[in-house]
N, C-alpha and C positions, 0 to 999 in steps of 0.2 A: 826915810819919809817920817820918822820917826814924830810925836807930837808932844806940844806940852800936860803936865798930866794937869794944869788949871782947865785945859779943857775936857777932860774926862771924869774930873771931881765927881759932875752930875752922874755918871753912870754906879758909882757905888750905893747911888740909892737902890740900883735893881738888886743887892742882898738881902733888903726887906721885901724879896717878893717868895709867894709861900710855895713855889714851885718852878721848875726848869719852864714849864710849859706857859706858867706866867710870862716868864721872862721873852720866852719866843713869842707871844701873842703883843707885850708889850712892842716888841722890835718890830713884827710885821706891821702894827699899826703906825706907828709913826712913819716908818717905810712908804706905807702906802698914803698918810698924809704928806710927807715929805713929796713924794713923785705925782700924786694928783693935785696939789694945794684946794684942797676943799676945805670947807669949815668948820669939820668935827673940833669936836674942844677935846682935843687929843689930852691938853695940860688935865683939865678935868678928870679924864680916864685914867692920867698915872696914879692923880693923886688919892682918886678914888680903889684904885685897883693893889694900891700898893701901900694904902694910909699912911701919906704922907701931907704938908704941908704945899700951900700953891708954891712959894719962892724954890722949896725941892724940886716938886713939879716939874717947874718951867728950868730949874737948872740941869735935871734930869733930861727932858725934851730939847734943850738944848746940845747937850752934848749927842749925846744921839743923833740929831740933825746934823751936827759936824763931823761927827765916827762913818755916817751913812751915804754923807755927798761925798767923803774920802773915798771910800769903796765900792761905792755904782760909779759916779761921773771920771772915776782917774785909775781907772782897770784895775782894780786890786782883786783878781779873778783864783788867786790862789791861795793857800794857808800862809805862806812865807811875806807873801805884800799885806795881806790883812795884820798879819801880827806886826809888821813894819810900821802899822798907820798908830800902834799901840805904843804910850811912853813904856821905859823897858822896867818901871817901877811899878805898874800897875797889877792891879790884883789880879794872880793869875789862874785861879780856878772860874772869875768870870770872865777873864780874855777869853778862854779855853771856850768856855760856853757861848761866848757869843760869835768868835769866832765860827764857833762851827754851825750857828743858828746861820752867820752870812753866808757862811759857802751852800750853804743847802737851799738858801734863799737869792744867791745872785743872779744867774741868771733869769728868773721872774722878774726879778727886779729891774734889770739894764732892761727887758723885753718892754716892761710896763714903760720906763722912761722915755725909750727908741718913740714910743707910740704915743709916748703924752707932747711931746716936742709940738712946736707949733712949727708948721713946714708944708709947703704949697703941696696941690694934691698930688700926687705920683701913677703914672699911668699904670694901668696894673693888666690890661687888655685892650686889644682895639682890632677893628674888620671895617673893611669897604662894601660899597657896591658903587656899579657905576648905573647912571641912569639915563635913560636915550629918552631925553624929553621931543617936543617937536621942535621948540626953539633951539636948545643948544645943551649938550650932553653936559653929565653935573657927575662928583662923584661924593659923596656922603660915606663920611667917618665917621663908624659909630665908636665912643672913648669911651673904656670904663677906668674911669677914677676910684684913687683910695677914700674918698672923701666925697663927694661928690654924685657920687653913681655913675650912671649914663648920661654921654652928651653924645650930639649928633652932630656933626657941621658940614654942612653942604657947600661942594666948590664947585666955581665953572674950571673948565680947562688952564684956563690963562691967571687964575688964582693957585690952581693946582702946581703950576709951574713954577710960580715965584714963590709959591710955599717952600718948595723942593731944591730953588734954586739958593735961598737962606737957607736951612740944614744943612745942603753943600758945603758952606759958608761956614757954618756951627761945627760942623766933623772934622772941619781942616782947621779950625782955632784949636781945639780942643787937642788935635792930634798933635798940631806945635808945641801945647803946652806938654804935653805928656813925653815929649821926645828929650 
């Protein structure tokens, strides 16, 4: 998996930072602008955090951003795939360090990702009741959504059916594919 070292140039700026603790605060933050895209001026912060110049900066925050979509979005979940994502020329007492700032940090990291994804709601709970109205009995699905909270949907019998009769329908596609 190995990479070229023109894209990790930017990270040997993080030897002008005045402490390990820097460097790990440096990496969670772009981490976490990386995985939320909000509009912290991340660039700003290196260059202020690490006195450097903006073209550093942003070639800093660059590679970072390519070091970190390597190893959240493409499972590099252990010490031998993160060092893999490193050209094998690169400087190794801050592989070492960052390496180990990722592993102590992936899992947060892939969690925060899973949840920032844009993706319909997921049912997370649901209960019935049925209800003996005078006209015609109904049965009400209360859904709780990841997204959404509570919905309610009230059926007649004969909507109940045809709901039931498509999931039918849905379990046996689903079950040919999986065979």
């Amino acid at each position: 998996m190995g990479s070229d070292l023109d894209d990790y140039d930017g990270l040997l700026h993080l030897l002008k930072a005045a402490s390990k603790k820097t460097v790990i605060e440096i990496l969670n933050k772009v981490a976490s602008q990386l995985l939320r895209s909000g509009d912290d001026d991340v660039v700003g912060f290196l260059r202020s955090c690490l006195d450097i110049d903006a073209d550093e900066s942003a070639a800093l925050f660059h590679s970072l951003t390519i070091l970190l979509r390597k190893v959240i979005y493409s499972g590099c979940a252990n010490y031998d795939a993160i060092n893999a994502a490193f050209p094998s020329e690169f400087h190794k007492s801050l592989k070492e360090l960052l390496i180990k700032s990722i592993l102590d940090n992936h899992n947060a990291w892939k969690s925060q990702a899973i949840d920032e994804q844009v993706s319909l709601p997921r049912l997370k709970d649901f209960s019935w009741e049925v209800r003996k109205n005078v006209v015609a009995p109904s049965c009400v699905l209360h859904l709780n959504t990841s997204d959404r909270g509570s919905l309610n949907v009230e059926m007649s019998a004969e909507s109940l059916d045809t709901m039931l009769d498509s999931l039918a329908k849905i379990r046996d596609q689903i079950s040919s594919v999986t065979q």
